[in-house]
C-alpha positions as CSV (number, residue, x, y, z in Angstrom):
1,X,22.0,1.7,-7.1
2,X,18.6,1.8,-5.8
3,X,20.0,0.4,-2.0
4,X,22.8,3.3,-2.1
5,X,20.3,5.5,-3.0
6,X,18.0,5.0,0.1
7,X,21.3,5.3,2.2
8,X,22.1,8.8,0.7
9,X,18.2,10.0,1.0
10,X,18.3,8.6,4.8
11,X,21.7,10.5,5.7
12,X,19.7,13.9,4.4
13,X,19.0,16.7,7.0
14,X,15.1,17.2,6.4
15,X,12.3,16.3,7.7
16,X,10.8,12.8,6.6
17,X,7.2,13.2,8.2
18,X,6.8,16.3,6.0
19,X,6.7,14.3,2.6
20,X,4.6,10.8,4.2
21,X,7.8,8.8,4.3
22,X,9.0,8.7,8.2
23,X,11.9,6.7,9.0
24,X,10.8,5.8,12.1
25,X,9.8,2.0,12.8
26,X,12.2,0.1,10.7
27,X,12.7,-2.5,13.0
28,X,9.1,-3.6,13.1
29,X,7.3,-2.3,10.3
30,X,6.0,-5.7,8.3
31,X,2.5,-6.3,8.7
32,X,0.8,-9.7,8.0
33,X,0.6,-8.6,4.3
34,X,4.4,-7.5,4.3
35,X,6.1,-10.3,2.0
36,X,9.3,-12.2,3.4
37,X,12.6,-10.3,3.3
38,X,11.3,-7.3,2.8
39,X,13.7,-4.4,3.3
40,X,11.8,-1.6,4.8
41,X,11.9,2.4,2.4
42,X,9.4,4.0,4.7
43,X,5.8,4.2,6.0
44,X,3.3,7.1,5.5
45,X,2.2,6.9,9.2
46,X,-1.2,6.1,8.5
47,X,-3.2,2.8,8.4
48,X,0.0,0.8,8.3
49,X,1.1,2.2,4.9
50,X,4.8,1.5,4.1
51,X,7.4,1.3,1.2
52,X,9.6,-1.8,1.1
53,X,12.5,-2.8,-1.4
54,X,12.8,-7.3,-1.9
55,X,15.6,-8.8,-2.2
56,X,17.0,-8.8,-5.8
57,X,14.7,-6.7,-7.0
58,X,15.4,-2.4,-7.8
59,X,11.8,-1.9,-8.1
60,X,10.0,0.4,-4.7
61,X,6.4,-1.6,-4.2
62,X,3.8,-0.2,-1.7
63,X,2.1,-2.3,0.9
64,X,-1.2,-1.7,2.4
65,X,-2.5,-3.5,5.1
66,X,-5.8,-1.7,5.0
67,X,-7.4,-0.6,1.6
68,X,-5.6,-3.5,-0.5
69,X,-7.1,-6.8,-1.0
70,X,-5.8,-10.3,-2.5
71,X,-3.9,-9.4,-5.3
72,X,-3.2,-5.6,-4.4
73,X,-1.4,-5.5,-0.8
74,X,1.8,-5.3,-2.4
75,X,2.0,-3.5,-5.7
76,X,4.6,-2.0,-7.5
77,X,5.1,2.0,-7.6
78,X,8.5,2.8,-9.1
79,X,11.1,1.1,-11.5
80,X,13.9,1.8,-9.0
81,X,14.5,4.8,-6.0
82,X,15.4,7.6,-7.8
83,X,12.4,6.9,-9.5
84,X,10.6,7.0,-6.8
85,X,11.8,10.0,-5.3
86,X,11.1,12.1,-8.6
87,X,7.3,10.9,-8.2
88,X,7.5,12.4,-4.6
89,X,8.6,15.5,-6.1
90,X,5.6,15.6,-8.3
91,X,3.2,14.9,-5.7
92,X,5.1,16.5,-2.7
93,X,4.3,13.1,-0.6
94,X,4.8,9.8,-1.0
95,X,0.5,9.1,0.5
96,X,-0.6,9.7,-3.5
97,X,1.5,7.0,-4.5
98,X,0.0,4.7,-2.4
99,X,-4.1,5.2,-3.3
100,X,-2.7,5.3,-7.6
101,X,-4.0,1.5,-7.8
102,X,-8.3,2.5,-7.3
103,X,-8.0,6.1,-8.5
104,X,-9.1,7.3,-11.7
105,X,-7.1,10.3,-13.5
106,X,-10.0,12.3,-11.9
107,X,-9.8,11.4,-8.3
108,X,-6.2,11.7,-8.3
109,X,-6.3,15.2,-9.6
110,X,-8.9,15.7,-7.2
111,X,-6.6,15.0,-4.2
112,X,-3.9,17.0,-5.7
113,X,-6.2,20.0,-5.4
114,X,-6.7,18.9,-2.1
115,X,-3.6,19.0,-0.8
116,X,-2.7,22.2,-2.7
117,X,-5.6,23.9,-1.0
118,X,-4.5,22.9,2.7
119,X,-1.3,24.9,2.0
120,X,-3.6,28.3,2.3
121,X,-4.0,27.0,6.1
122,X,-1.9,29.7,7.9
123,X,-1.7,26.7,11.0
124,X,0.2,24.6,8.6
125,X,3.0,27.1,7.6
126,X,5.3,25.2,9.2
127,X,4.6,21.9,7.9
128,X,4.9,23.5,4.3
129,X,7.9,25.2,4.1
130,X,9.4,21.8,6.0
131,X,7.8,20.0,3.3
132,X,9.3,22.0,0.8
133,X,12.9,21.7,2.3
134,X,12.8,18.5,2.2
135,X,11.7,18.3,-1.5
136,X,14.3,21.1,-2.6
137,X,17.1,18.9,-0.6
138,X,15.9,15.7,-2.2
139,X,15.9,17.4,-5.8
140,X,19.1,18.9,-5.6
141,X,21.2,15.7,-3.6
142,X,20.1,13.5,-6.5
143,X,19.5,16.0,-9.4
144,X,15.7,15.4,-10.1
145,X,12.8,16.7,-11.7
146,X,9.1,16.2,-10.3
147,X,7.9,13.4,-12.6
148,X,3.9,12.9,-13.1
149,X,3.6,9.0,-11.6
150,X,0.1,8.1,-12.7
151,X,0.5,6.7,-16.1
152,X,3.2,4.9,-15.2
153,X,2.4,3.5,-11.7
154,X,-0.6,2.6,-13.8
155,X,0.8,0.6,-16.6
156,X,4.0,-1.0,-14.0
157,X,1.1,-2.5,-11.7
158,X,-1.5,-3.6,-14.4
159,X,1.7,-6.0,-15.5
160,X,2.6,-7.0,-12.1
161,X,2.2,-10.5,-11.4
162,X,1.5,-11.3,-7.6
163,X,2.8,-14.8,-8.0
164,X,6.2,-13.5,-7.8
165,X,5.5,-12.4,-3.9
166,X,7.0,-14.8,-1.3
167,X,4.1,-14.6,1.9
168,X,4.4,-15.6,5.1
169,X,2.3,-18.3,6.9
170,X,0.4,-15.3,8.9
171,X,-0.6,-14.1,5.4
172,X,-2.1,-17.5,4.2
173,X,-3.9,-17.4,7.6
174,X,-5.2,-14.3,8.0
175,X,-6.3,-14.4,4.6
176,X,-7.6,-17.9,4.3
177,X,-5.8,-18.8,1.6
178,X,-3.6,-22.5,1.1
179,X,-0.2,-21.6,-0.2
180,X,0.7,-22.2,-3.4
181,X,2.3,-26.0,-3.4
182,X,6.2,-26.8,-4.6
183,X,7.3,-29.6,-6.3
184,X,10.8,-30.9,-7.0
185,X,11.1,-32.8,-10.5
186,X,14.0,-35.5,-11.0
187,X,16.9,-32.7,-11.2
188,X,15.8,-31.1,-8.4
189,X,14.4,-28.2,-10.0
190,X,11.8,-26.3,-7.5
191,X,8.4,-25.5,-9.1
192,X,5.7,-23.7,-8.0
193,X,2.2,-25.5,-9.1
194,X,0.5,-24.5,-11.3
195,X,4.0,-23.7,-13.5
196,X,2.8,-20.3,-15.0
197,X,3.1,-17.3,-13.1
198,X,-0.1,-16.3,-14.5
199,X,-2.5,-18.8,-12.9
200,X,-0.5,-19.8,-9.8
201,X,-2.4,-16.7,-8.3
202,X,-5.9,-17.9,-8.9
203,X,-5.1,-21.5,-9.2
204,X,-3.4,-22.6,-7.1
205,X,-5.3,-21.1,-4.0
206,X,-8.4,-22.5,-2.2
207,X,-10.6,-20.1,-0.9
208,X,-12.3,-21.3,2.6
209,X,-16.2,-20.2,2.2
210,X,-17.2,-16.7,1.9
211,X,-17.2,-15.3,5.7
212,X,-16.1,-11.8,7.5
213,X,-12.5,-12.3,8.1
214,X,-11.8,-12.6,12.0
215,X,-8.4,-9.9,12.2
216,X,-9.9,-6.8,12.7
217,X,-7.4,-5.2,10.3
218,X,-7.9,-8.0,7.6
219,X,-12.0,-6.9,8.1
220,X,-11.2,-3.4,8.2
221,X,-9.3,-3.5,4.4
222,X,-12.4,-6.4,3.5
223,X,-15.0,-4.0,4.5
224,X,-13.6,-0.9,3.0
225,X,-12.8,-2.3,-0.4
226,X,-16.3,-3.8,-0.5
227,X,-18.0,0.0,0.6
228,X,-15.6,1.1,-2.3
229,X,-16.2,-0.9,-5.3
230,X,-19.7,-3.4,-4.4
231,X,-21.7,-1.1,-1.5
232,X,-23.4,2.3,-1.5
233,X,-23.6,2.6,2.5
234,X,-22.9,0.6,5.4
235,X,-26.2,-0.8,5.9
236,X,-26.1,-2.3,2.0
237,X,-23.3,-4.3,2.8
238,X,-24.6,-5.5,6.2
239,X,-27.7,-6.5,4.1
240,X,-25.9,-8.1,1.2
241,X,-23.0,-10.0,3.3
242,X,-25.8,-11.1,6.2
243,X,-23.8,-9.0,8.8
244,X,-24.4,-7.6,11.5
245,X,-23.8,-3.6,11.5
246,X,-23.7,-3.0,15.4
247,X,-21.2,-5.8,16.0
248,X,-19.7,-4.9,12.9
249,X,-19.3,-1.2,13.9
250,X,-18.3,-2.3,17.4
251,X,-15.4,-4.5,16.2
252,X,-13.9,-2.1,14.0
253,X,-14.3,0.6,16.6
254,X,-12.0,-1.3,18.6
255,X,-9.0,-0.8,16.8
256,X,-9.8,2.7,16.5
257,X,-12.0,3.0,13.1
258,X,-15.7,4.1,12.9
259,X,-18.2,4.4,9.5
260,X,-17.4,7.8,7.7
261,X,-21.0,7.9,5.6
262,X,-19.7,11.3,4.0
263,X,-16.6,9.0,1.9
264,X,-18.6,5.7,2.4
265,X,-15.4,4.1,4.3
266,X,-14.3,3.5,7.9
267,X,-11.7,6.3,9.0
268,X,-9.8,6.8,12.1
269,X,-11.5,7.5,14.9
């Protein structure tokens, strides 16, 4: 259902940009995060956000290369595609869906005030009354309602188990990670060591000592996360992870990010 679903929504006249899911780069969207056989949904067109489908599996996760750490690069955010779609409706872009996993209830109202303020920007017009073809088309080819996602994006994700993930050897490597190990027993049974699902995620990986990952990408999603949750400004974390802010600054600036002090995270440049 969920795979004849995504045909129907990519046959539909509208505008995919408009609601933060473009179509566009299907045929290389996986980042180093981006699990093995991945089938792509869409990408927000910002910091390597995208939507994927895995094989067997109805369920829409999100991955992000940037903001998401070990254990949240690839999390869950709808039961199947309609799903999905119906929390689009609510928000009127897929982006919300994406940041669900470090909001509270308050900062995600908070950006949906946000975006319901930029639609007063007369330069934007445009955008909007794309944006809300597209939604009205989506709604009425799969008879939806908008349905509030936080609660249960929320509960979905705080049972996901990561173990379940199949990663390629550029994650493990970027990472610094060992994959977990398989073992055969005497009727050829493939296990995964430790057997549980529940510590093969924190057991059964070895953790190199604490550095500044090298990939300026892997730094970039390091680095925020740490402003986010450990460090109060830049120079804190410098302090408290011995780094160096100039060089630190300069590598990141590279790839086209530079220190926002106002949100306490790199941006865009």
């Amino acid at each position: 259902m969920t795979r004849d679903d995504l045909r129907r929504f990519r046959a539909l006249d509208i505008n995919f940009d408009s609601i933060g899911l473009l179509q566009s780069g299907a045929d290389d969207f996986a980042y180093f995060c981006t699990p093995v056989d991945a089938e792509f949904v869409g990408r927000i067109g910002c910091d390597g956000v995208h939507f994927i489908l895995l094989p067997g599996d109805e369920r829409v996760f999100c991955v992000d290369p940037s903001m998401g750490e070990r254990g949240t690069y690839v999390l869950p955010v709808a039961g199947d595609f309609r799903e999905f779609l119906s929390f689009i409706l609510y928000c009127q872009d897929a982006n919300p869906l994406s940041q669900i996993y470090w909001m509270t209830r308050k900062q995600y109202q908070e950006l949906a005030a946000e975006d319901a303020a930029a639609r007063k920007n007369e330069y934007q017009s445009r955008f909007f009354e794309e944006k809300d073809k597209a939604l009205a088309t989506t709604a009425k080819e799969f008879d939806l309602t908008p349905v509030d996602p936080f609660k249960k994006v929320k509960a979905m994700q705080k049972k996901f188990d990561p173990a379940v993930l199949n990663f390629s050897e550029e994650y493990y490597d970027a990472v610094g990670y060992v994959p977990p190990e398989e073992t055969e027993d005497a009727e050829g049974t493939v296990k995964i060591m430790p057997e549980t699902h529940s510590t093969v995620f924190t057991a059964s990986f070895k953790k190199e000592e604490p550095m500044l990952p090298q990939d300026p990408y892997i730094l970039l999603s390091y680095v925020n996360t740490k402003l986010r949750d450990e460090y109060g400004s830049l120079s804190a974390l410098c302090d408290g992870l011995d780094a160096e802010q100039t060089e630190l600054e300069a590598k990141l600036a590279g790839v086209g990010y530079a220190y926002d002090p106002d949100t306490n995270q790199f941006k865009p440049a």
